[in-house]
C-alpha positions in Angstrom: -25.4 3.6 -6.5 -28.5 1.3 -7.0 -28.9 2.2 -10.8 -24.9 1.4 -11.4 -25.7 -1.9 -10.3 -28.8 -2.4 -11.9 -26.9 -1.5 -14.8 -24.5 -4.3 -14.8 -25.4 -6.7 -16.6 -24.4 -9.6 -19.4 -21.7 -7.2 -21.3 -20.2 -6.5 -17.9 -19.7 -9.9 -17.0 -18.3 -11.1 -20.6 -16.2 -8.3 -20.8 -14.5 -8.8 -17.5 -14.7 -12.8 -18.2 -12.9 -11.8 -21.4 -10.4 -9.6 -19.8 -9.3 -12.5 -17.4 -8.6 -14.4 -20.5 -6.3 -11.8 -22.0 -4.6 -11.8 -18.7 -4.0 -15.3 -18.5 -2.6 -15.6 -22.4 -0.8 -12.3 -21.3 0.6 -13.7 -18.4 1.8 -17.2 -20.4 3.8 -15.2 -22.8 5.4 -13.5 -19.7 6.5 -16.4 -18.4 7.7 -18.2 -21.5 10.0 -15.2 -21.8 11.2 -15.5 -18.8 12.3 -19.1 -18.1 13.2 -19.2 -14.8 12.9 -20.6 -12.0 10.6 -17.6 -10.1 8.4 -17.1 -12.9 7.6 -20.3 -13.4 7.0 -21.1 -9.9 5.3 -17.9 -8.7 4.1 -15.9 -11.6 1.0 -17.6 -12.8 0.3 -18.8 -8.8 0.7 -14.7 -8.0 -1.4 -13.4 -10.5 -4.2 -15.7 -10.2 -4.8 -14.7 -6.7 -4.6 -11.4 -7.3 -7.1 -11.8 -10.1 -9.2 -14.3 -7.8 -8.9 -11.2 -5.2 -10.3 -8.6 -7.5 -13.5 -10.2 -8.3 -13.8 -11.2 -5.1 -13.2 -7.2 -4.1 -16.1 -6.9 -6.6 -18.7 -9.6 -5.7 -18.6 -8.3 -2.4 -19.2 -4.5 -3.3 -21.5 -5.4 -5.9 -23.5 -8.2 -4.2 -22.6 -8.0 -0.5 -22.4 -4.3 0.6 -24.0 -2.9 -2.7 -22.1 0.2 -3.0 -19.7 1.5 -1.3 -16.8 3.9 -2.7 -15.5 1.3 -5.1 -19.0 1.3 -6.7 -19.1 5.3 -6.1 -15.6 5.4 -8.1 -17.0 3.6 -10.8 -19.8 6.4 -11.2 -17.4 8.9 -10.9 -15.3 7.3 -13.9 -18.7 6.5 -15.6 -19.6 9.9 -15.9 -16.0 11.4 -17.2 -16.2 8.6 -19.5 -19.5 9.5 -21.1 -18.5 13.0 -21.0 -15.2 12.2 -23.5 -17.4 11.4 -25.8 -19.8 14.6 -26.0 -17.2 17.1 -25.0 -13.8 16.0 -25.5 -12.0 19.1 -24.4 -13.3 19.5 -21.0 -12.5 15.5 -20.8 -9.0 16.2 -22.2 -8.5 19.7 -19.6 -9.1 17.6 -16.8 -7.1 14.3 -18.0 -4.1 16.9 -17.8 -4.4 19.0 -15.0 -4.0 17.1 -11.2 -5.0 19.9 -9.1 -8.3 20.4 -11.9 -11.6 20.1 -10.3 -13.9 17.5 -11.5 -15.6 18.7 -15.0 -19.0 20.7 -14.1 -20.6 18.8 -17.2 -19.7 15.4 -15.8 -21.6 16.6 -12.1 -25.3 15.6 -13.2 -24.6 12.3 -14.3 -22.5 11.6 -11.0 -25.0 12.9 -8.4 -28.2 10.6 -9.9 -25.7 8.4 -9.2 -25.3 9.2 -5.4 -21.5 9.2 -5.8 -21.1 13.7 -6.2 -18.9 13.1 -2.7 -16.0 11.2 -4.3 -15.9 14.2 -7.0 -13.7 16.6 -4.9 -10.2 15.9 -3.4 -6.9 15.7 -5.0 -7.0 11.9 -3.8 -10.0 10.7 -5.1 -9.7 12.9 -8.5 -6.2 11.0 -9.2 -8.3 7.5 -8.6 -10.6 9.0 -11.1 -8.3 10.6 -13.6 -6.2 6.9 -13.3 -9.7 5.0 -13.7 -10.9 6.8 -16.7 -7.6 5.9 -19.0 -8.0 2.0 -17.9 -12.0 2.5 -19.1 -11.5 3.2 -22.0 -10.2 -0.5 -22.5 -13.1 -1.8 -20.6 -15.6 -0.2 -22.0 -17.6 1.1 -18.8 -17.2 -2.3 -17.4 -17.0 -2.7 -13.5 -15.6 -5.8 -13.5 -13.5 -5.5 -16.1 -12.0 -2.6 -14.6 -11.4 -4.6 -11.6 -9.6 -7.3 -13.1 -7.2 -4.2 -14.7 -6.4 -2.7 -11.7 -5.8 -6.2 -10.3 -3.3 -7.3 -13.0 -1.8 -3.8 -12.9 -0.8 -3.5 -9.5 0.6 -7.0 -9.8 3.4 -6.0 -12.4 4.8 -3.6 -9.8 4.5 -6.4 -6.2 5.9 -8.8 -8.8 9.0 -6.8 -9.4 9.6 -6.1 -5.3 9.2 -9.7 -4.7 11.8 -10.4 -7.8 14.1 -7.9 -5.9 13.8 -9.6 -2.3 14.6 -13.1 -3.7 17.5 -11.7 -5.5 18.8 -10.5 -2.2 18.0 -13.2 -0.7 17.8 -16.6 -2.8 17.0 -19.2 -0.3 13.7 -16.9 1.1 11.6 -17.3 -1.9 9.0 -19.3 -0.2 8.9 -17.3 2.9 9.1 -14.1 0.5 6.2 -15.3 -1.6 3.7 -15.8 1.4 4.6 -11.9 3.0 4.4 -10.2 -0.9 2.1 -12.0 -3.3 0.2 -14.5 -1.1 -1.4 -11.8 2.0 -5.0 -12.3 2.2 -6.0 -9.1 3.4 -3.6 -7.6 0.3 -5.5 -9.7 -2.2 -8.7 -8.5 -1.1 -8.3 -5.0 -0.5 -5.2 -3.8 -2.6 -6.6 -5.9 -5.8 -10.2 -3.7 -6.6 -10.8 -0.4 -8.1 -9.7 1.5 -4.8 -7.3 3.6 -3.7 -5.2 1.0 -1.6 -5.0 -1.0 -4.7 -2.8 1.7 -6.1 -1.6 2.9 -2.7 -0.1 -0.9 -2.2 1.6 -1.4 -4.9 2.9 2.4 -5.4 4.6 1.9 -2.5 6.6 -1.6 -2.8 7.3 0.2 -5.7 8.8 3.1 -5.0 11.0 0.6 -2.3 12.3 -1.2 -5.4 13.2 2.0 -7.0 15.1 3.3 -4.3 16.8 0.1 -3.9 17.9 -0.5 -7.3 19.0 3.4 -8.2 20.5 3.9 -4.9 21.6 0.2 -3.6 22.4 -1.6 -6.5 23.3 1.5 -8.5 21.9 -0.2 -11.6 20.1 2.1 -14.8 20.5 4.9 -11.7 18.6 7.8 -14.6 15.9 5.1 -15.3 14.9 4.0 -11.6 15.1 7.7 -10.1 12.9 8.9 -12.7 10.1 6.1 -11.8 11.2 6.6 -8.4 10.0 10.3 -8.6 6.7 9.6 -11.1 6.0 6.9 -8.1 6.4 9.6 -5.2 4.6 12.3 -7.1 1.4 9.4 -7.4 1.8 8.5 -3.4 2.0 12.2 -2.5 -1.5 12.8 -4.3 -3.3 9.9 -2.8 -1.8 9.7 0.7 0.8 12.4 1.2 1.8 11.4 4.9 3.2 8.2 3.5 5.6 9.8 1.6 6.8 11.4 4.1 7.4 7.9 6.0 8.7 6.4 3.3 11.8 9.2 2.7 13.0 9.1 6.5 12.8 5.5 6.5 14.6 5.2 2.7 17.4 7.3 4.0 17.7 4.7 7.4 18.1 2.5 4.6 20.6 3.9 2.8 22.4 5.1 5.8 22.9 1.3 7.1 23.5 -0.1 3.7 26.6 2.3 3.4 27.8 2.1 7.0 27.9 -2.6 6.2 30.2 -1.3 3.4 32.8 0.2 5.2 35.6 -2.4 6.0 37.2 -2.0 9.0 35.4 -2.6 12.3 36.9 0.7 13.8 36.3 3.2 11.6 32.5 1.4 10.8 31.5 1.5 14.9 32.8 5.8 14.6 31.2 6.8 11.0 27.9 4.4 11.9 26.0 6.0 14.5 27.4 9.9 12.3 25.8 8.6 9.3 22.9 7.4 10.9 22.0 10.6 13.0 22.9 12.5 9.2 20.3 10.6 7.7 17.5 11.1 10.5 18.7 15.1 10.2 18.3 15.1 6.1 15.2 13.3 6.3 13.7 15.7 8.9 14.9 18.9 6.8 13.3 17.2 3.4 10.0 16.7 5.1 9.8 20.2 7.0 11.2 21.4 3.0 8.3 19.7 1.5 5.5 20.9 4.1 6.2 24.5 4.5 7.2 25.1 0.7 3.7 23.2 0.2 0.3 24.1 1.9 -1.3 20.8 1.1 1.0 18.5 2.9 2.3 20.9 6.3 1.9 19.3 9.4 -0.8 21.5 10.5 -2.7 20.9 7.1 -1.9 16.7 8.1 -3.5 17.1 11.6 -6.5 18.7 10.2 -7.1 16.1 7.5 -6.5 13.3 10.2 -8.9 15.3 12.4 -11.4 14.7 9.4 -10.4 11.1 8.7 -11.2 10.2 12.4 -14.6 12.1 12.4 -15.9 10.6 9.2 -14.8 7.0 10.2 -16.1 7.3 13.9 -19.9 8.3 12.2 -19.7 5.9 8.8 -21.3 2.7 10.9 -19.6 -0.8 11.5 -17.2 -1.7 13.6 -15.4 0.6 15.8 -12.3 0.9 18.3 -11.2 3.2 21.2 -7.9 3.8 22.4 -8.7 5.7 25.4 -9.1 9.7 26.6 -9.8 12.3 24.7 -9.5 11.4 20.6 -9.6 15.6 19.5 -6.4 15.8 22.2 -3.4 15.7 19.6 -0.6 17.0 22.3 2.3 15.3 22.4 1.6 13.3 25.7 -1.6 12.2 24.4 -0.2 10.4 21.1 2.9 8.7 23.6 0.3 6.9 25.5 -1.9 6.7 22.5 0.8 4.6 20.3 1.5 1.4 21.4 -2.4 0.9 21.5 -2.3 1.8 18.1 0.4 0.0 17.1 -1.5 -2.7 18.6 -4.6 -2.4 16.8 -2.8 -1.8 13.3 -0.7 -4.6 13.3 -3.0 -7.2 14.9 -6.4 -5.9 14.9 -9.6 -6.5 14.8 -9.4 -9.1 17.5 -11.6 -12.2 17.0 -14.2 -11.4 19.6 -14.5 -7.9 18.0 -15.5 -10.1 14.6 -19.3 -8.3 13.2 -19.1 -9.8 9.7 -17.4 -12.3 7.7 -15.4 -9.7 6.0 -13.9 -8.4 9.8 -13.7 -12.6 10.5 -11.2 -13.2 7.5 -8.9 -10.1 9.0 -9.4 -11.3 12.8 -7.7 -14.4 11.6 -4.8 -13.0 9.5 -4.2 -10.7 12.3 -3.7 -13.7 15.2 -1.5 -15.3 12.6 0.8 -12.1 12.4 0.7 -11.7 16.0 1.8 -15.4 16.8 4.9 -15.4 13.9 6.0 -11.7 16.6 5.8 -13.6 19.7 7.4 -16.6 18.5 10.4 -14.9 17.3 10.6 -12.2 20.1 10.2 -15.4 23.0 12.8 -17.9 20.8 15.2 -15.0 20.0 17.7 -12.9 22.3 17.1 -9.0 21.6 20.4 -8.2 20.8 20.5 -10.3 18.5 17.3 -8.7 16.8 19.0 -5.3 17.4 22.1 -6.3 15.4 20.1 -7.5 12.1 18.2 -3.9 12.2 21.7 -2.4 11.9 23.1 -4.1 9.6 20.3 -5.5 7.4 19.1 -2.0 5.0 15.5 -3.9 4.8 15.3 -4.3 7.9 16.3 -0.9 8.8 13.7 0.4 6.4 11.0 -2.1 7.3 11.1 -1.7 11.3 10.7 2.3 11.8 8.5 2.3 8.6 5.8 -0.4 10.0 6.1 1.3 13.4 5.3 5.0 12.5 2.7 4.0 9.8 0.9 1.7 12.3 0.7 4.2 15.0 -0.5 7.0 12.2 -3.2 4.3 10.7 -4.1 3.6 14.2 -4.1 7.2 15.8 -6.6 7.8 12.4 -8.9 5.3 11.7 -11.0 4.6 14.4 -13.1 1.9 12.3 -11.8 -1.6 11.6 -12.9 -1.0 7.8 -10.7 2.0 7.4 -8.3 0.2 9.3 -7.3 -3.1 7.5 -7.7 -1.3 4.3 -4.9 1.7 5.2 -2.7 -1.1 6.5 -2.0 -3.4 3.9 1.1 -1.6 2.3 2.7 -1.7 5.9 2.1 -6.2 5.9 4.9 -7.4 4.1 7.4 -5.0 5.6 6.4 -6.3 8.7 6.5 -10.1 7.4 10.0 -9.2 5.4 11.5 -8.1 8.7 10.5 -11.1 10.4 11.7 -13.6 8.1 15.0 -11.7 8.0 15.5 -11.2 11.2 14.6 -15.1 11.9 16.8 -16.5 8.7 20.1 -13.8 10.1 19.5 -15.2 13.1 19.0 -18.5 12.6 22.1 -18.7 10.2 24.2 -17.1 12.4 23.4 -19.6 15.3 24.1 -22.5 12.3 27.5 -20.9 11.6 28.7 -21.0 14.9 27.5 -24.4 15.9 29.5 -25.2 12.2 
């Protein structure tokens, strides 16, 4: 990884200097084609962090770690990318195929590199495959690339955080903080990575689902991205997708049973439609493992086996949650989760701080855990309780942030891994607070009223 950073030099910095620029006169026209009052408030603001993120994400790969897998993907690209241009038909047979294995011709070039380990994998070949296309406008830049991805991903957080102030108007500040403005986001989910994809694939495939299904708007048009977007998650990170359809359908299930008009017949369908919608989601997920090898539970445990392994020996910062890690009964995980949970959500703890990057997460993470306590010690739980059932984002948001945490905690094992896998689970976990404080709040306001 030493030579692809020797290798940067003047051309790599004026071609991702120049691709800022584009981005910026890009991001002008947006707005003056959109005159309103998000846009112009949020839209430049949003996409110069996330720009400001990426080549931060860069400097400190480039400068800071000097490698790493972001680097390693770069070599990986590198290599394809040379290869188009020699032998475009093995380029071209691989561009088209997902489940193709990395071109044979392209393997020399990659291993001087030191980067051969990122070449196997569905997940990483889809990074690559992704990469390669967005290349070929930067022209082998790494920088470049990064600002790409970066502007990229924004288009599709831009459009969830569009939908949540649509919803709900007077939240646009509080919206803009838990979607656009999450440090640990910007960092992490703004580089040429997977989570950069992963993060904004799956806010995402949330909008989809909630305009096609929801708001029953261009229903053909949404479905179809909604399916391209689930087809991309499944490749990278599989066992997402199969959090994200339970917790859809908990969505859909509560969105349909606040529709119903009278009281009665709501309190008797409710609690049918939502036990319907836990048994659908359980039958498409089983449907989707045993009809496909990759992603069966027991083909899930043994890649979660590996992520732990791998993690546990990489170096840095570790955690332990107690007994035996290779124990995956069903007892174990119970008194395994809220530890996890733990550690997700609010995790690494300041006095578990190694390096500056872990200090920057250590404080995000005490800010997430003091907005929880606040509202769980100045709010009554049934109160709480009826904003999950009757608030679909809330619904979706609660069960998805708790199963994902204890899965990216059960997993990780190393606060790297850790507050990189869990940045797609932040703002559902800063959306349910603010709603849950604003339904609460305003419902106090009205009564008082």
């Amino acid at each position: 990884m030493e030579t692809l950073i020797r290798d940067m030099g003047f051309l790599d910095v004026f071609l991702g200097t120049l691709y800022i620029l584009v981005a910026y006169f890009w991001a002008f026209n947006v707005v003056s084609k959109n005159n309103t009052f998000l846009y112009k408030r949020y839209y430049l603001r949003g996409i110069s962090y996330k720009i400001g993120g990426a080549l931060f994400f860069a400097g400190i790969y480039v400068f800071y770690y000097k490698g790493g897998d972001s680097i390693a993907f770069f070599g990986t690209i590198k290599a394809v990318y040379n290869l188009f241009y020699l032998e475009p038909s093995l380029t071209f047979d691989f561009l088209t195929d997902p489940f193709e294995n990395y071109p044979s011709a392209a393997r020399y070039e990659a291993g001087s590199y030191g980067v051969q380990y990122l070449t196997r994998g569905i997940p990483s070949l889809t990074i690559i495959r992704i990469g390669f296309f967005l290349d070929l406008l930067c022209f082998n830049s790494y920088w470049a690339l990064c600002v790409l991805f970066a502007v990229i991903s924004y288009q599709f957080t831009w459009r969830f955080f569009v939908l949540l102030c649509d919803i709900y108007p007077r939240l646009h500040k509080e919206f803009a903080l838990a979607v656009l403005f999450i440090p640990s986001a910007l960092f992490w989910g703004s580089g040429l990575a997977k989570d950069t994809v992963m993060f904004g694939s799956v806010l995402f495939f949330v909008y989809c689902t909630y305009k096609a299904l929801i708001l029953r708007k261009r229903v053909l048009y949404y479905i179809t991205l909604l399916l391209i977007t689930a087809l991309l998650i499944s490749f990278i990170r599989a066992f997402v997708l199969f959090t994200l359809i339970p917790c859809s359908l908990l969505m859909l299930t509560v969105h349909y049973r606040t529709s119903i008009q009278n009281s009665v017949a709501r309190f008797v369908i409710g609690p049918a439609l939502i036990v319907m919608g836990l048994a659908a989601s359980y039958f498409i997920v089983i449907g989707i493992g045993s009809s496909t090898e990759a992603y069966n539970l027991e083909s899930l445990e043994q890649k979660a086996t590996g992520y732990r392994t791998w993690h546990t020996t990489q170096g840095g910062a570790t955690y332990s949650l107690g007994g035996d890690p290779d124990d995956v009964s069903m007892g174990n995980l119970i008194r395994q989760a809220p530890l996890a949970i733990t550690y997700s959500l609010f995790g690494p703890f300041l006095w578990q701080v190694s390096n500056p990057v872990m200090l920057l997460s250590a404080v995000e993470s005490m800010f997430l855990l003091y907005l929880m306590l606040r509202l769980l010690l100045t709010s009554k739980l049934w109160r709480i309780y009826e904003t999950v059932i009757s608030e679909p984002l809330v619904a979706f948001a609660l069960p998805f942030v708790i199963i994902m945490a204890i899965a990216i905690g059960l997993t990780s094992f190393n606060f790297g891994a850790l507050v990189r896998y869990r940045i797609p689970i932040l703002p559902f976990f800063l959306i349910m607070l603010v709603i849950i404080n604003y339904r609460i709040g305003f419902n106090v306001a009205s009564k008082k009223g």
